[in-house]
DOGU-603426 format. One line per 2 residues: number of its first residue (from 0); their letters; for each residue x, y, z of N, C-alpha, C. Coordinates in nm, 4 decimals. Layout:
% DOGU-603426
NUM	A	X/Y/Z/X/Y/Z/X/Y/Z | ... $
END
This chain:
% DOGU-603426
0	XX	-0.2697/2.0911/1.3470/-0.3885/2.0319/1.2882/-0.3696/1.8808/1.2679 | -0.2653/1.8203/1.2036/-0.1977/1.6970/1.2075/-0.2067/1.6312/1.3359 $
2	XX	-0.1680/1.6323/1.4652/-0.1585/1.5945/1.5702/-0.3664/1.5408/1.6247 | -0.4233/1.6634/1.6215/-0.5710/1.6621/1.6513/-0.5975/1.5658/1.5845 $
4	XX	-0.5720/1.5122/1.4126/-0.6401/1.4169/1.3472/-0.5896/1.3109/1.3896 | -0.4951/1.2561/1.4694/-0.4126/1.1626/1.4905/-0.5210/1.1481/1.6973 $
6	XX	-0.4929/1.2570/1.7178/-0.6174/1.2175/1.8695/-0.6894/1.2011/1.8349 | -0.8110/1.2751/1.7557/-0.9525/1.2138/1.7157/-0.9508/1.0710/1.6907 $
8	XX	-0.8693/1.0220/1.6055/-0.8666/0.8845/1.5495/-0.8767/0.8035/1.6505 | -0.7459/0.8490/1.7322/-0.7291/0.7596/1.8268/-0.7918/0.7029/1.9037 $
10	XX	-0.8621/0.8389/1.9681/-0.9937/0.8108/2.0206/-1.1210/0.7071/2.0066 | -1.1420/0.7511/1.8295/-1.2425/0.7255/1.7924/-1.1656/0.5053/1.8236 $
12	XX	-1.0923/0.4663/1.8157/-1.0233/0.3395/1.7820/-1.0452/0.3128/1.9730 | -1.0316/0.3792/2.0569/-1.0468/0.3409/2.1729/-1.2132/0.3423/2.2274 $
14	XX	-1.2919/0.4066/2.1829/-1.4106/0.4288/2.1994/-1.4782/0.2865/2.1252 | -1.3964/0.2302/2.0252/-1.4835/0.1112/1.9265/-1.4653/-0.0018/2.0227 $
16	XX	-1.3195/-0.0071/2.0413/-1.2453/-0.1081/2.1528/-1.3460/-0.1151/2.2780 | -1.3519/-0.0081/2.3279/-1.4606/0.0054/2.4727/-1.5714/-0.0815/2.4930 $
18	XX	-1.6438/-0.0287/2.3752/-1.7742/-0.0576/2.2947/-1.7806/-0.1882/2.3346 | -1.6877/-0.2727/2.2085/-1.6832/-0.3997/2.1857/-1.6449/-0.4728/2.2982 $
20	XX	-1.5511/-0.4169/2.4111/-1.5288/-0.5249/2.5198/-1.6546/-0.4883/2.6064 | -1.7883/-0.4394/2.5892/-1.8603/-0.4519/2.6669/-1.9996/-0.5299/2.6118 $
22	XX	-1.9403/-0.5831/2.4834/-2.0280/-0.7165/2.3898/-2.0449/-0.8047/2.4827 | -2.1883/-0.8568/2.5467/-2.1846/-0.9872/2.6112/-2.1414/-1.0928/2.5049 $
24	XX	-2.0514/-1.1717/2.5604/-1.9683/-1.3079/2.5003/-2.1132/-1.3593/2.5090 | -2.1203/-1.4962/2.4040/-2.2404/-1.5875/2.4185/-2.2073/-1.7312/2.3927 $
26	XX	-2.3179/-1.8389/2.4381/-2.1946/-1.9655/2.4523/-2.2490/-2.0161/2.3094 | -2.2993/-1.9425/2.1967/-2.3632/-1.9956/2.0717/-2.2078/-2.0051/1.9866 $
28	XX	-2.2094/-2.1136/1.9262/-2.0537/-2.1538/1.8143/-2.0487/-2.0156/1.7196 | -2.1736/-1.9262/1.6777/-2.1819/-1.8508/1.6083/-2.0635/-1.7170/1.6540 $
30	XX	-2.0079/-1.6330/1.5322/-1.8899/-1.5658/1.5973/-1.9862/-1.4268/1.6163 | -1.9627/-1.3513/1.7216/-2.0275/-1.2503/1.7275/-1.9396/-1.1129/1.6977 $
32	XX	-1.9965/-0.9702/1.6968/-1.9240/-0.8788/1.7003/-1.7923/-0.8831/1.7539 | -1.8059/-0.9006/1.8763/-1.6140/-0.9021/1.9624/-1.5387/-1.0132/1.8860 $
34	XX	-1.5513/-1.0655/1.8494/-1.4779/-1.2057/1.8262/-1.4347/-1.1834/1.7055 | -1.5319/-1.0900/1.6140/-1.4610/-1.0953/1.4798/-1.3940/-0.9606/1.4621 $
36	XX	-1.3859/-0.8354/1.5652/-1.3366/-0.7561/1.5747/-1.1764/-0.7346/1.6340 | -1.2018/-0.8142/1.7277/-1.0561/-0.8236/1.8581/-1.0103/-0.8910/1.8247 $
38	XX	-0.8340/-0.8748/1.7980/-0.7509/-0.9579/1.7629/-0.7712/-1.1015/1.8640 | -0.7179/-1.2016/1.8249/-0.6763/-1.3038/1.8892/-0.5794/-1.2396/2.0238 $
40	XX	-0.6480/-1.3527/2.1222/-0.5275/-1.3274/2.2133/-0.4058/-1.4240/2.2162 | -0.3855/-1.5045/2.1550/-0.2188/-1.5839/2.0705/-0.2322/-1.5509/1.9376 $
42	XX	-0.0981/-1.5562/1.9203/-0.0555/-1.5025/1.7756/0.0433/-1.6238/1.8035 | 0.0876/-1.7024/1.6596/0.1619/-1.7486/1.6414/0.2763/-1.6843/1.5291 $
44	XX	0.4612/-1.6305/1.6251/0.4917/-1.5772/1.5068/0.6417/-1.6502/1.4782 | 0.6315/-1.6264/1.3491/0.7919/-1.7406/1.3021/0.8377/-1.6569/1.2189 $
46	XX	0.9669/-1.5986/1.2698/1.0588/-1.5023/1.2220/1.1896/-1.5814/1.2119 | 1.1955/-1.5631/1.0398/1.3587/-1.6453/1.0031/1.4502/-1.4990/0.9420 $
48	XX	1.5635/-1.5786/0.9277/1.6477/-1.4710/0.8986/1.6598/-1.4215/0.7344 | 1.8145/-1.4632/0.6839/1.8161/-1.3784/0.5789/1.7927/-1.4795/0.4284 $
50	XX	1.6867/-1.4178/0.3320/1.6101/-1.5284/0.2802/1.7077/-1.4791/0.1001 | 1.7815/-1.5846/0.0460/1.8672/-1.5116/-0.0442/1.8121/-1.6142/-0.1595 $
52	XX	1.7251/-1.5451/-0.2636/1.6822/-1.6085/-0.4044/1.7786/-1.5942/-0.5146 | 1.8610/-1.5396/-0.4547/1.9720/-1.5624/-0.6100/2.0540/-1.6864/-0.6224 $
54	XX	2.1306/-1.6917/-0.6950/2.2219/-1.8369/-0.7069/2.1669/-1.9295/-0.7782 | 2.1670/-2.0811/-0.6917/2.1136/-2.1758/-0.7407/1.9889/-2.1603/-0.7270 $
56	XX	1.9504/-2.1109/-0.5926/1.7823/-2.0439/-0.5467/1.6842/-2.0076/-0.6580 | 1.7760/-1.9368/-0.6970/1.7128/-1.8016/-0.8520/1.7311/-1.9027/-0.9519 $
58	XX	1.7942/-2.0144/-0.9738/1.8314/-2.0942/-1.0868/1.6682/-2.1555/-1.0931 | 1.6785/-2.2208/-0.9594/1.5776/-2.3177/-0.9582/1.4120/-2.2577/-0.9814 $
60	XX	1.4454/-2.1273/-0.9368/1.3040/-2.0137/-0.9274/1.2407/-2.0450/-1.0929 | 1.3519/-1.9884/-1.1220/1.3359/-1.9463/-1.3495/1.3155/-2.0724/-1.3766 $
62	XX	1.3603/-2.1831/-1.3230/1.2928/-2.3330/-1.4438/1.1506/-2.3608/-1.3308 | 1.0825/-2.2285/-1.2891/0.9657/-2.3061/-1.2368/0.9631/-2.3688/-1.0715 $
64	XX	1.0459/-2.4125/-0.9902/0.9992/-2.4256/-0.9299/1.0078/-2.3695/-0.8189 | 0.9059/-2.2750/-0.7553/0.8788/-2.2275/-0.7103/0.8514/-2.2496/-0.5089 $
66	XX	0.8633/-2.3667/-0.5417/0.8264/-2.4018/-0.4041/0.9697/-2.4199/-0.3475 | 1.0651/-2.4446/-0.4363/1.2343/-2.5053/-0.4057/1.2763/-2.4212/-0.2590 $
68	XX	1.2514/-2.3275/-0.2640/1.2974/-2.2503/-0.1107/1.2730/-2.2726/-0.0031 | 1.1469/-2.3426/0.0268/1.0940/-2.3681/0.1352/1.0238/-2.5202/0.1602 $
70	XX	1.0566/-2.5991/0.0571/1.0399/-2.7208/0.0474/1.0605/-2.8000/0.1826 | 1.1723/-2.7831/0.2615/1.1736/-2.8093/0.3616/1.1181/-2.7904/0.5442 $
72	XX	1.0310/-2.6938/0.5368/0.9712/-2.6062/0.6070/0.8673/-2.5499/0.5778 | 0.7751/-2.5833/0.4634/0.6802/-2.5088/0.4345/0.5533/-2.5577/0.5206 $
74	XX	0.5525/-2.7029/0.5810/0.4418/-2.7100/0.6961/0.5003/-2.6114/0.8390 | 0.5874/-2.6120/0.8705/0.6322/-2.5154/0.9580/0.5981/-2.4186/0.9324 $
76	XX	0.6016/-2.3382/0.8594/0.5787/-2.2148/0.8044/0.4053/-2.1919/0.8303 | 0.3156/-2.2936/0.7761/0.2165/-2.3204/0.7531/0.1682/-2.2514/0.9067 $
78	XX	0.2169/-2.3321/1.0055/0.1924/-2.3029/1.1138/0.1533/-2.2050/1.2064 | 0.2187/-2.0895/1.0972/0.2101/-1.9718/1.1509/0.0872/-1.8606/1.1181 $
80	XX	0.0855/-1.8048/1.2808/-0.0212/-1.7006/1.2062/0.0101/-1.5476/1.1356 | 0.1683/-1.5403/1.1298/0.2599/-1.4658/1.0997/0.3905/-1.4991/1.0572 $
82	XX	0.4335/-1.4741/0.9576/0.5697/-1.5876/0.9615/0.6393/-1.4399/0.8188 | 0.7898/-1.4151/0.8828/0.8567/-1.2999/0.7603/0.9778/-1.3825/0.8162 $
84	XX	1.0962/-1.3039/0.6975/1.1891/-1.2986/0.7138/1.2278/-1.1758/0.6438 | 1.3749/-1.1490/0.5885/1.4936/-1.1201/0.5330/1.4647/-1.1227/0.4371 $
86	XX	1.4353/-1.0670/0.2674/1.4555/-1.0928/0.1640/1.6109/-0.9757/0.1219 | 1.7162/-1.0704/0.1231/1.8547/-1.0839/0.1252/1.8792/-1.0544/-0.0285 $
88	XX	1.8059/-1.0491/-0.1056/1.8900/-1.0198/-0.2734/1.7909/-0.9516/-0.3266 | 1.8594/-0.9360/-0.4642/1.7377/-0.8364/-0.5324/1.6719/-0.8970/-0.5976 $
90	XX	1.5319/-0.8401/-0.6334/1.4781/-0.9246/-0.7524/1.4949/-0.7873/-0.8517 | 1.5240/-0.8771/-0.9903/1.5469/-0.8141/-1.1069/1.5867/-0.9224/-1.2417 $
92	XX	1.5300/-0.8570/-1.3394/1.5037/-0.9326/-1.4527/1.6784/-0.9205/-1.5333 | 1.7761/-1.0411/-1.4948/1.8564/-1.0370/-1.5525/1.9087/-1.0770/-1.6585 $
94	XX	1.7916/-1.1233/-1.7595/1.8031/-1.2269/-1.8557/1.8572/-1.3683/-1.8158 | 1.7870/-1.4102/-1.7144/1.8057/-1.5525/-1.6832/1.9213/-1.5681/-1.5654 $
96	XX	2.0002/-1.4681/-1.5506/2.1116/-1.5004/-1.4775/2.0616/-1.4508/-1.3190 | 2.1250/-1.4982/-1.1710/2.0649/-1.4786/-1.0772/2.1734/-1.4425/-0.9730 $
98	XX	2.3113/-1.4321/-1.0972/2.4015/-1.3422/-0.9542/2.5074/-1.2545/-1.1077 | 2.5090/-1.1359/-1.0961/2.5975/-1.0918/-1.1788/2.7446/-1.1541/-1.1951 $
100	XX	2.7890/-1.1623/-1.3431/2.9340/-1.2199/-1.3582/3.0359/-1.1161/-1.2976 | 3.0128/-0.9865/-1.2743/3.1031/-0.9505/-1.2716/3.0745/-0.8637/-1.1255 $
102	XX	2.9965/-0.8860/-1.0311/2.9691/-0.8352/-0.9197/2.9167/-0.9165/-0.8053 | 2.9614/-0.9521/-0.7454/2.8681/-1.0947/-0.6221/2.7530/-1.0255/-0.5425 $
104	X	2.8022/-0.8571/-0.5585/2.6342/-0.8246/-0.4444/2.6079/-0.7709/-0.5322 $
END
């Protein structure tokens, strides 16, 4: 029964697709059905690695500033129409502290 709801769907998602690529395009600036339905055909994507808020990171987080991580890259970032990484530590409320005294991971 699981499987059938998973074809129907599917279907139903290829039948919309169909539909819509048979929208006449128009040369009006206005966006029409296809255009606001169909993904883009570029994607811009910016995949970084491992993103670690503890330390001085986490120091700088708790007095506020918030932007400190990416200060250097945040128009880069901007850029993107997708952009992840790695979040490399934990978040957790340690009473101010951002790497345990008595554990480094």
């Amino acid at each position: 029964m699981k499987n059938k709801k998973i074809y129907i769907s599917l279907l139903g998602v290829m039948i919309l697709y169909s539909v819509l690529w048979l929208v006449p395009k128009t040369d009006s600036p206005k966006l029409n059905l296809r255009d606001i339905l169909l993904p883009a055909r570029n994607v811009k994507l910016i995949a970084v690695g491992d993103l670690n808020m503890g330390r001085h990171t986490g120091q700088q987080l708790l007095k506020g500033d918030i932007a400190f991580p990416f200060a250097y890259i945040t128009d880069y970032l901007k850029d993107a129409d997708i952009a992840f990484g790695n979040l490399e530590s934990q978040l957790a409320d340690l009473d101010g502290e951002t790497q345990s005294p008595t554990n480094e991971y």
